[in-house]
Jmol script that loads the backbone (N, CA, C; Angstrom):
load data "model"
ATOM      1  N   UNK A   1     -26.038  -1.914  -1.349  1.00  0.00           N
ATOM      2  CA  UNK A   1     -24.757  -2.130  -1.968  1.00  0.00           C
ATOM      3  C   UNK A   1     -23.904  -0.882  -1.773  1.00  0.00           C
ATOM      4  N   UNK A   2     -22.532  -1.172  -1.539  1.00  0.00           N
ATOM      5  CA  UNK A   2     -21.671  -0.012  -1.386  1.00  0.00           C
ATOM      6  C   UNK A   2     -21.163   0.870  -2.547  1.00  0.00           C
ATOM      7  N   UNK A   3     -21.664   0.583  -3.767  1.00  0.00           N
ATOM      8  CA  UNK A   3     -20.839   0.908  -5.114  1.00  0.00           C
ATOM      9  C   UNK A   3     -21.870   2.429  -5.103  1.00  0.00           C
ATOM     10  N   UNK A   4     -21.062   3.407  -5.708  1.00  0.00           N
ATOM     11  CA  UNK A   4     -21.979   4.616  -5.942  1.00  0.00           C
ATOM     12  C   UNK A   4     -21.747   4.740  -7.510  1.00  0.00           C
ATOM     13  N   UNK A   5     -22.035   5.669  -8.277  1.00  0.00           N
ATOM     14  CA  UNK A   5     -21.553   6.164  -9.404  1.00  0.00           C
ATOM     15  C   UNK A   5     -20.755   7.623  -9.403  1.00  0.00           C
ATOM     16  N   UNK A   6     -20.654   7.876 -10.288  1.00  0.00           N
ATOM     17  CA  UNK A   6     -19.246   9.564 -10.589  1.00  0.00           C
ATOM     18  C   UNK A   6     -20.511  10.600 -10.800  1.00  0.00           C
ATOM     19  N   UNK A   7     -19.750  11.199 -10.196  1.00  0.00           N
ATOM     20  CA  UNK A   7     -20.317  13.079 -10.611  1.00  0.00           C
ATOM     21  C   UNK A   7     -19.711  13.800 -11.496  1.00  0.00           C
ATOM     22  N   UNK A   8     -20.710  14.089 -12.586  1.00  0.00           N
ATOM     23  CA  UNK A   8     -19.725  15.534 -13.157  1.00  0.00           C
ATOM     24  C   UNK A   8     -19.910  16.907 -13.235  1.00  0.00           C
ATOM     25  N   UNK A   9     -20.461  17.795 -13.831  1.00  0.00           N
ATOM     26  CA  UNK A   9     -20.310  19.171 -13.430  1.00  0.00           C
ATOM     27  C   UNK A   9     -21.193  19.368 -12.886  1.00  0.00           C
ATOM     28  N   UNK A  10     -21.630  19.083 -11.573  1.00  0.00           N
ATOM     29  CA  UNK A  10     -22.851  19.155 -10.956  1.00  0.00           C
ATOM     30  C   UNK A  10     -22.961  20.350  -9.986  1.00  0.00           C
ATOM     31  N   UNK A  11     -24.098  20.898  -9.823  1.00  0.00           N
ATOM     32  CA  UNK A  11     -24.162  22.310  -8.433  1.00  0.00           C
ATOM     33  C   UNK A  11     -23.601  21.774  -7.169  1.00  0.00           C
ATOM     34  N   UNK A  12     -23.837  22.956  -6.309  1.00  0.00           N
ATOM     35  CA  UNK A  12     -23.701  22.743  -5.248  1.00  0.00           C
ATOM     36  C   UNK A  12     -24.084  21.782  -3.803  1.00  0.00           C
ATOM     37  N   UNK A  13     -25.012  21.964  -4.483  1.00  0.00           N
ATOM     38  CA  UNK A  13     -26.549  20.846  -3.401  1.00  0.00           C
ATOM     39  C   UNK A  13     -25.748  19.502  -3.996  1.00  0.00           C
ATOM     40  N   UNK A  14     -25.549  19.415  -4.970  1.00  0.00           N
ATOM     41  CA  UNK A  14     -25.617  18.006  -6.283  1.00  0.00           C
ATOM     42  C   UNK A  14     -24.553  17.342  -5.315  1.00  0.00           C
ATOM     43  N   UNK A  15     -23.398  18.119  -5.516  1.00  0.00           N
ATOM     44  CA  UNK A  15     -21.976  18.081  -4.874  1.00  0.00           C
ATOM     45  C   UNK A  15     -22.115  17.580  -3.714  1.00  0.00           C
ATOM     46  N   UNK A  16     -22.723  17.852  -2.702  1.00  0.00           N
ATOM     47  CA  UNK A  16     -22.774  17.923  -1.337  1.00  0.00           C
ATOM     48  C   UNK A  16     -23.344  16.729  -1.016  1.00  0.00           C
ATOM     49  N   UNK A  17     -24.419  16.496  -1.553  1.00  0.00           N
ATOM     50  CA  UNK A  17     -25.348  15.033  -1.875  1.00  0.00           C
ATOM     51  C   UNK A  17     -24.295  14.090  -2.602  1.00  0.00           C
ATOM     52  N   UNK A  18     -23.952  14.422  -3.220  1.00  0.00           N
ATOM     53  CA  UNK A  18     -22.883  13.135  -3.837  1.00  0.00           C
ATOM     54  C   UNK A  18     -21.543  12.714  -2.951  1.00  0.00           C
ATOM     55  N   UNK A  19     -21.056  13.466  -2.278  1.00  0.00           N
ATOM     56  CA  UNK A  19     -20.197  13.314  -1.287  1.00  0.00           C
ATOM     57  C   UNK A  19     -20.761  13.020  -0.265  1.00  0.00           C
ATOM     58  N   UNK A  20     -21.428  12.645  -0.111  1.00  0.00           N
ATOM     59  CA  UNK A  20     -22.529  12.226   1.538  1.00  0.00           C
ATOM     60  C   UNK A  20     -22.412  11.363   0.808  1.00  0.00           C
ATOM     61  N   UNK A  21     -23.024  10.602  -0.468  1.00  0.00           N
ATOM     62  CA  UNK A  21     -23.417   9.191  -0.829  1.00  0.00           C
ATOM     63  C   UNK A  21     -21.878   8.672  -0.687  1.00  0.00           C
ATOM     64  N   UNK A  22     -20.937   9.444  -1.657  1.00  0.00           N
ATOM     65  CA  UNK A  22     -19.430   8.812  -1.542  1.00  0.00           C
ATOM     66  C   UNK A  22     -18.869   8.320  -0.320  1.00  0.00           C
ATOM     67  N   UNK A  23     -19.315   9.367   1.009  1.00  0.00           N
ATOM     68  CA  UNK A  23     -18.981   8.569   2.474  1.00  0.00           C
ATOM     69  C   UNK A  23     -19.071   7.621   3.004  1.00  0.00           C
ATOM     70  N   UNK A  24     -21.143   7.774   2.634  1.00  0.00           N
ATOM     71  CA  UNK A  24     -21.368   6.737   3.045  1.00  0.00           C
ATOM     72  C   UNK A  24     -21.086   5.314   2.000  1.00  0.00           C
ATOM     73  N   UNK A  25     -21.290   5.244   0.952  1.00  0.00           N
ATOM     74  CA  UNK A  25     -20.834   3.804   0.688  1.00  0.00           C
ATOM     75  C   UNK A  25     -19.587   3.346   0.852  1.00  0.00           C
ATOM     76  N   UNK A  26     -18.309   4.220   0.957  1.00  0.00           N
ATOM     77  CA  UNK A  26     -17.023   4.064   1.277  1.00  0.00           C
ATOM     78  C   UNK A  26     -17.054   3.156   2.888  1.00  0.00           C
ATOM     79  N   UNK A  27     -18.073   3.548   4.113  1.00  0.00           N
ATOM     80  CA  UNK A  27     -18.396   3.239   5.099  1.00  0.00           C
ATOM     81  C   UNK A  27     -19.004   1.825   5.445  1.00  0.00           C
ATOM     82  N   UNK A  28     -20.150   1.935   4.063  1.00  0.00           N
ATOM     83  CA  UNK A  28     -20.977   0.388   4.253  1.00  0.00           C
ATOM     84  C   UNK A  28     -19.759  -0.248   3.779  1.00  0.00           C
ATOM     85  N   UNK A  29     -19.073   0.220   2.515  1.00  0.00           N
ATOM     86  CA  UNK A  29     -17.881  -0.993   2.049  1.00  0.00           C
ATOM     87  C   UNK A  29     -17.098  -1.551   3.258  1.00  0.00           C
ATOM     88  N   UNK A  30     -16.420  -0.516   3.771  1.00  0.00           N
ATOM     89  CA  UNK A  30     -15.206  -1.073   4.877  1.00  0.00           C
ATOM     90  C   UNK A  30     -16.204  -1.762   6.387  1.00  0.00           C
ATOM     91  N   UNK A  31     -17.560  -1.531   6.570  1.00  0.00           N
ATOM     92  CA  UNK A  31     -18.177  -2.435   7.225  1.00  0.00           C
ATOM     93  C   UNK A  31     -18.123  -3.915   6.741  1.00  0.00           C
ATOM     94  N   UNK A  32     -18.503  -3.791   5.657  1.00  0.00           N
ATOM     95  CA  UNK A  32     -18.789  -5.335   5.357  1.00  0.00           C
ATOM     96  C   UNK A  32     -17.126  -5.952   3.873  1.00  0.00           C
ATOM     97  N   UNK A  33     -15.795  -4.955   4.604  1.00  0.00           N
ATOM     98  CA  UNK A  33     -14.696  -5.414   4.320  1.00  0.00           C
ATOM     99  C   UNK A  33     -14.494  -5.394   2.621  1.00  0.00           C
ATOM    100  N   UNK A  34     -15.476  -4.901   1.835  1.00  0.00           N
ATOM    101  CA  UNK A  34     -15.576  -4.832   0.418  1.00  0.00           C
ATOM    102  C   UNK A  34     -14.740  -4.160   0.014  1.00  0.00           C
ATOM    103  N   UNK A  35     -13.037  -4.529  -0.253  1.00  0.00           N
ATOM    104  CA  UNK A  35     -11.986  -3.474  -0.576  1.00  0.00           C
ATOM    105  C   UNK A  35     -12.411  -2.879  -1.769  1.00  0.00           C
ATOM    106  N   UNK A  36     -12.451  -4.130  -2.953  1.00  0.00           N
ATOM    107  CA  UNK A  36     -12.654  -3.020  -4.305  1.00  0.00           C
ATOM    108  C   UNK A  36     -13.951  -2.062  -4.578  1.00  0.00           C
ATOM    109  N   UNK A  37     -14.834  -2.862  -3.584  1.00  0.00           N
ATOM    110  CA  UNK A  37     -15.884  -0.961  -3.751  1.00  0.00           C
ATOM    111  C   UNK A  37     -16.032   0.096  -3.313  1.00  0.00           C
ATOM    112  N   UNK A  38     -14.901  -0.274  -1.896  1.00  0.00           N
ATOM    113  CA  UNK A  38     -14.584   0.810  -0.903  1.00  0.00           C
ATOM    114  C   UNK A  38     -13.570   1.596  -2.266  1.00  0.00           C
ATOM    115  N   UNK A  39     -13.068   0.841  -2.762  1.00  0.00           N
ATOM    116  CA  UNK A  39     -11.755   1.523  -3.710  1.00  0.00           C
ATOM    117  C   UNK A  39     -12.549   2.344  -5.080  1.00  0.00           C
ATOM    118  N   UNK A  40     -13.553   1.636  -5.537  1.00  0.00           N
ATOM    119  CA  UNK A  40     -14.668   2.813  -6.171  1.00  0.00           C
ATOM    120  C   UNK A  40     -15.278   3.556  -5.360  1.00  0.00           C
ATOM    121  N   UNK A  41     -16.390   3.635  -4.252  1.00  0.00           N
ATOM    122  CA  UNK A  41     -16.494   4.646  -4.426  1.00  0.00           C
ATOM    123  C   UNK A  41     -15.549   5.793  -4.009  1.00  0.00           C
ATOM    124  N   UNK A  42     -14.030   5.448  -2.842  1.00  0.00           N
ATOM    125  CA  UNK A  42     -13.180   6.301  -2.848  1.00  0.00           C
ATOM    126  C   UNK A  42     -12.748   6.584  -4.375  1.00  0.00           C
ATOM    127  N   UNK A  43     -12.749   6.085  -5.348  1.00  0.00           N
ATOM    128  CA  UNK A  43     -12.232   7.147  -6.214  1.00  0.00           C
ATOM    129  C   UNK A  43     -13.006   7.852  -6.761  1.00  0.00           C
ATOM    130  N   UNK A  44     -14.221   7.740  -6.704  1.00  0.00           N
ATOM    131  CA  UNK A  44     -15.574   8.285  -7.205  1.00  0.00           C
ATOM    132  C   UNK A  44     -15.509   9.864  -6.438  1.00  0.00           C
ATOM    133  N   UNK A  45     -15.213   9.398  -4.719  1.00  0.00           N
ATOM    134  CA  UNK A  45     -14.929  10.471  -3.973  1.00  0.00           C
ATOM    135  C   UNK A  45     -14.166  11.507  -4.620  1.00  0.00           C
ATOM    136  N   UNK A  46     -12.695  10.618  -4.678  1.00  0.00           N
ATOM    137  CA  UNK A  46     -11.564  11.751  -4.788  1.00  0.00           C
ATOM    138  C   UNK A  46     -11.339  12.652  -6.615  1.00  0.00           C
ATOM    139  N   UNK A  47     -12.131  11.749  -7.332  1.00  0.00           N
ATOM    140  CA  UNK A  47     -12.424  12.624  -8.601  1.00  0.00           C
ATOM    141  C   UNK A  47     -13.118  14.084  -7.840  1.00  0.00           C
ATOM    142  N   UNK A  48     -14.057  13.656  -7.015  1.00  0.00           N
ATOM    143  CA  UNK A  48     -15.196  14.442  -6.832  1.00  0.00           C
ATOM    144  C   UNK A  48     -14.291  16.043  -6.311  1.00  0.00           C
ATOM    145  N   UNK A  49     -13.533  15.621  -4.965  1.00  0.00           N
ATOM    146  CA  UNK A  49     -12.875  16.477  -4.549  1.00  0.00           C
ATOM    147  C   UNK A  49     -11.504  16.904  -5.308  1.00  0.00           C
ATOM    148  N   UNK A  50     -11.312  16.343  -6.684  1.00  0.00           N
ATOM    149  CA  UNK A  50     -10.323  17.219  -7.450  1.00  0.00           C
ATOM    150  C   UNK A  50     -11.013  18.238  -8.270  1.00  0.00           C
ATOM    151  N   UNK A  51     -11.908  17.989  -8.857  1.00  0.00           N
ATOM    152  CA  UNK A  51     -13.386  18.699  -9.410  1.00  0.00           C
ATOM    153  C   UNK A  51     -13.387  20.364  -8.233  1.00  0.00           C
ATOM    154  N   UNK A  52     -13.417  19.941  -6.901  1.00  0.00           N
ATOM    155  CA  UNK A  52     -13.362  20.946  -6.076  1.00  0.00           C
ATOM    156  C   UNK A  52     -11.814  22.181  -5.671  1.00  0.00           C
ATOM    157  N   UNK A  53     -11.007  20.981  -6.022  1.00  0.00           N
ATOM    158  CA  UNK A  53      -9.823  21.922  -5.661  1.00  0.00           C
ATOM    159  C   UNK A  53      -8.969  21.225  -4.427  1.00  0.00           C
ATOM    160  N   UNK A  54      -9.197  20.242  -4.215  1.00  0.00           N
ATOM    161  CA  UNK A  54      -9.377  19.415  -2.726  1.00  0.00           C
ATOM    162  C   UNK A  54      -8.213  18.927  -3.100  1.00  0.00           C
ATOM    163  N   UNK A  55      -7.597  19.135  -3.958  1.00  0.00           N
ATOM    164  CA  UNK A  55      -6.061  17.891  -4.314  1.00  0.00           C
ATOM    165  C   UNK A  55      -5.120  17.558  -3.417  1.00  0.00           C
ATOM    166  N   UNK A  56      -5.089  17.523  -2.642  1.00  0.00           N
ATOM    167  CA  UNK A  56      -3.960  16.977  -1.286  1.00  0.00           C
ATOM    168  C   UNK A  56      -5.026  15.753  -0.550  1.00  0.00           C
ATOM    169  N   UNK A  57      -6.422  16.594  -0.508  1.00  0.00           N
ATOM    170  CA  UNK A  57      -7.199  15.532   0.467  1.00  0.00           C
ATOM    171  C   UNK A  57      -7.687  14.135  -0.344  1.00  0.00           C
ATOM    172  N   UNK A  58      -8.143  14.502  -1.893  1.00  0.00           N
ATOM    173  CA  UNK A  58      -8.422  12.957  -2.300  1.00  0.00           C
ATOM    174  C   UNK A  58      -7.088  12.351  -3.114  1.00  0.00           C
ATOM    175  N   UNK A  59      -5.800  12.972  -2.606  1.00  0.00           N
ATOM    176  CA  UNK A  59      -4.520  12.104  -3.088  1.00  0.00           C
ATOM    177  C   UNK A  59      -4.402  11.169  -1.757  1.00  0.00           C
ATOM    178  N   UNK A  60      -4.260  11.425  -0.371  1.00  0.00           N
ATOM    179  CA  UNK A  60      -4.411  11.247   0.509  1.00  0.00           C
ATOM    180  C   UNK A  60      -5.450  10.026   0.778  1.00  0.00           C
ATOM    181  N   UNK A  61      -6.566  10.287   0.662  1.00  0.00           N
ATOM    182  CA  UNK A  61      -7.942   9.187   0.970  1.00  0.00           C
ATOM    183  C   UNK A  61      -7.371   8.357  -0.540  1.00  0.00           C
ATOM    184  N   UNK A  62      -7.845   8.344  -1.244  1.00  0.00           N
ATOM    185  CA  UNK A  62      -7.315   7.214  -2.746  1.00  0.00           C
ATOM    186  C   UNK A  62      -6.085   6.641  -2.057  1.00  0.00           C
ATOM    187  N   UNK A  63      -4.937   7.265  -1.928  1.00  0.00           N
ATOM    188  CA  UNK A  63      -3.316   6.383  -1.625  1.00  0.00           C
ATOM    189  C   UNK A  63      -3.933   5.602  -0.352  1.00  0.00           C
ATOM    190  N   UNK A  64      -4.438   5.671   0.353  1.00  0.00           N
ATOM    191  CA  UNK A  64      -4.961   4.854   1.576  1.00  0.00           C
ATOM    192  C   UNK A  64      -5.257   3.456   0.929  1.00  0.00           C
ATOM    193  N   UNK A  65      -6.307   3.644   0.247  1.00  0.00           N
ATOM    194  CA  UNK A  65      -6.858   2.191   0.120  1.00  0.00           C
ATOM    195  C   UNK A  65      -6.235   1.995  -1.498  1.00  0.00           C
ATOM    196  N   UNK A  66      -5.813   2.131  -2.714  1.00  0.00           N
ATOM    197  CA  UNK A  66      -4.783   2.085  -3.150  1.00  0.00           C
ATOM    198  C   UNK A  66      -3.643   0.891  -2.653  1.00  0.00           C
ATOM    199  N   UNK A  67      -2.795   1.917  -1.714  1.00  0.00           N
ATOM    200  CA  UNK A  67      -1.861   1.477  -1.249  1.00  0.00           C
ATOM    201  C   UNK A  67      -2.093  -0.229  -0.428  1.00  0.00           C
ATOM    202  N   UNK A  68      -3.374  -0.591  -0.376  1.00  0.00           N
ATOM    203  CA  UNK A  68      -3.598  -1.251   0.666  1.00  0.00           C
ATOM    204  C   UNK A  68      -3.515  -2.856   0.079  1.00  0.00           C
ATOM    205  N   UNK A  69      -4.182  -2.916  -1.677  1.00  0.00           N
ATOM    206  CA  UNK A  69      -3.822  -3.767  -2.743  1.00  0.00           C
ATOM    207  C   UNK A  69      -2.324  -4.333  -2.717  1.00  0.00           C
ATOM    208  N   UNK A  70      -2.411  -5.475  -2.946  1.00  0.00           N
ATOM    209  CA  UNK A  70      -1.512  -6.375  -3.259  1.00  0.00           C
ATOM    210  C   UNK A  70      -1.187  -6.901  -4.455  1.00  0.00           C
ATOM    211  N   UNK A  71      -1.865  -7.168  -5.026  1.00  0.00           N
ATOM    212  CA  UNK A  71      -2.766  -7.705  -6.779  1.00  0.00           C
ATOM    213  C   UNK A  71      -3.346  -7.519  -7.040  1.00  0.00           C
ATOM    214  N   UNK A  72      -3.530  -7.526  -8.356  1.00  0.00           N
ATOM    215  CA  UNK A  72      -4.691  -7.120  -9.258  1.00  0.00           C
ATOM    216  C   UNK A  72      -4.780  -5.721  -9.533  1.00  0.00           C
ATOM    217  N   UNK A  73      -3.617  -5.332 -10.241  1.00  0.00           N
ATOM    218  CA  UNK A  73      -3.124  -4.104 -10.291  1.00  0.00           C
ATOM    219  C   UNK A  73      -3.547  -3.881 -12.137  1.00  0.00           C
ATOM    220  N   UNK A  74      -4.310  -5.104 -12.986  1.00  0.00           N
ATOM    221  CA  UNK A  74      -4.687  -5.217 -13.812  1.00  0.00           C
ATOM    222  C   UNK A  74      -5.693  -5.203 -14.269  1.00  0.00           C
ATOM    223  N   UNK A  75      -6.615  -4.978 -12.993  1.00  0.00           N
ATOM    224  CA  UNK A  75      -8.106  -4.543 -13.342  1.00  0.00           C
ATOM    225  C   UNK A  75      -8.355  -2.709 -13.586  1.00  0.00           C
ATOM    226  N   UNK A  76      -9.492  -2.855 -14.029  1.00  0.00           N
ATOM    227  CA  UNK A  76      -9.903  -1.324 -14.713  1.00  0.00           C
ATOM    228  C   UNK A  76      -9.864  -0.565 -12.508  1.00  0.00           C
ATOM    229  N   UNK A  77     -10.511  -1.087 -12.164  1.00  0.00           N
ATOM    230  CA  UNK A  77     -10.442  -0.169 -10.893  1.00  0.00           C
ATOM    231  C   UNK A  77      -9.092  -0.208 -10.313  1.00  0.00           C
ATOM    232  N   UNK A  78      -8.611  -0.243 -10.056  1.00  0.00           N
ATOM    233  CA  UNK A  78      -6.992  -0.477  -9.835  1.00  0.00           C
ATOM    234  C   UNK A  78      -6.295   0.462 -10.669  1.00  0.00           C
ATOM    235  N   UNK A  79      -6.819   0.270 -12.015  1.00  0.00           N
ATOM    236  CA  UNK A  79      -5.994   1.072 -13.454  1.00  0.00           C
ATOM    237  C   UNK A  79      -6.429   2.717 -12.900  1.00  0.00           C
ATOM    238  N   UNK A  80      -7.799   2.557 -12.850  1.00  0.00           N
ATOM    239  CA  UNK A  80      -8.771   4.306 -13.074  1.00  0.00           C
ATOM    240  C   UNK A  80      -7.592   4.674 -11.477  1.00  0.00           C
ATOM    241  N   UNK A  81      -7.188   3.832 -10.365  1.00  0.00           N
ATOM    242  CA  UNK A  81      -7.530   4.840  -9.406  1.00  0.00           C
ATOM    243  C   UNK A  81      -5.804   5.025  -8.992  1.00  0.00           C
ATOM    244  N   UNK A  82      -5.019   4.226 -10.273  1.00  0.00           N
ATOM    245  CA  UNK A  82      -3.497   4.381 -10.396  1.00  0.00           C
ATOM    246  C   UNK A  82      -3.645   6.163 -11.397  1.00  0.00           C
ATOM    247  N   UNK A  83      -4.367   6.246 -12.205  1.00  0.00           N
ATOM    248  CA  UNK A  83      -4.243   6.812 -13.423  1.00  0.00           C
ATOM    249  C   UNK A  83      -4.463   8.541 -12.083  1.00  0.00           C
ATOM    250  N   UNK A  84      -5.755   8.492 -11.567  1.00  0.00           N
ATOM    251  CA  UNK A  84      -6.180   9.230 -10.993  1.00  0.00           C
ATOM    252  C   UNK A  84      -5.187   9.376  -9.470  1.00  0.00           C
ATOM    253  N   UNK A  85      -4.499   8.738  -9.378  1.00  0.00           N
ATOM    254  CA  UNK A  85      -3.230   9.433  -8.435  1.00  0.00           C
ATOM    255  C   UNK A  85      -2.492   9.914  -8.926  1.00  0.00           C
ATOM    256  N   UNK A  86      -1.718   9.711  -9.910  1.00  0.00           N
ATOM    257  CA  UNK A  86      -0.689  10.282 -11.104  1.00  0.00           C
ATOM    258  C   UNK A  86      -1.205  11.840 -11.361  1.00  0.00           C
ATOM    259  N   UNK A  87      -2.544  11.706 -11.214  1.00  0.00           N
ATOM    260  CA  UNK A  87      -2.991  12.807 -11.890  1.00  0.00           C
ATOM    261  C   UNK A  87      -3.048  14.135 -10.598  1.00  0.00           C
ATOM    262  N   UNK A  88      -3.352  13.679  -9.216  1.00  0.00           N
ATOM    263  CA  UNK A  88      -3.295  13.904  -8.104  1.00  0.00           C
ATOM    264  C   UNK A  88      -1.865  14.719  -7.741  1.00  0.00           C
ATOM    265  N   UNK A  89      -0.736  14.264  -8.073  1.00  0.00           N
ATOM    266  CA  UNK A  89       0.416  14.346  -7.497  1.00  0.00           C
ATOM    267  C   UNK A  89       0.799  15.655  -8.064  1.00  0.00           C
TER     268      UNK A  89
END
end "model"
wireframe off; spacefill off
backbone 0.3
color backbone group
C-alpha cells in the first residue's frame, strides 16, 4: 500500500528513513494512479521537509499534487494539505 504515516521529532537516520519511505510510497501511489495517497504521503513528505527547513521544496512538491484536485476540497486530506500550504507560504 502507498499510504505511509508522519514523523515527528525524530534523528537523523529516523529522518532519512522516513523520507525514503515518503518517496517511495509517493512513487507506488502515482504508479498505480492513487491521487489521494500520493497526496498523503506527499504531505507526510512536505511536513517532514518543513521540520527540516526545506520550505520552498515541500511548498513546491504539496502545490503539485494539491493543485491537481478538482473536488473534494472537503475531506480531512485535502483540508491537512490546504492548511499545510498556508503554512508553507
Amino acid at each position: 500500500m502507498a499510504e505511509a504515516g508522519t514523523v515527528g521529532g525524530a534523528h537523523p537516520t529516523a529522518e532519512a528513513d522516513a523520507e525514503a519511505c515518503f518517496h517511495k510510497a509517493i512513487e507506488v501511489a502515482q504508479r498505480q494512479q492513487a491521487k489521494s495517497l500520493e497526496l498523503r504521503a506527499t504531505t507526510s513528505l512536505a511536513r517532514l521537509w518543513l521540520q527540516q527547513g526545506k520550505r520552498s521544496e515541500a511548498h513546491k512538491l504539496l502545490s503539485e499534487i494539491y493543485h491537481w484536485f478538482t473536488e473534494g476540497f472537503d475531506t480531512k486530506d485535502l483540508q491537512e494539505a490546504k492548511t499545510l500550504l498556508e503554512e508553507l507560504t
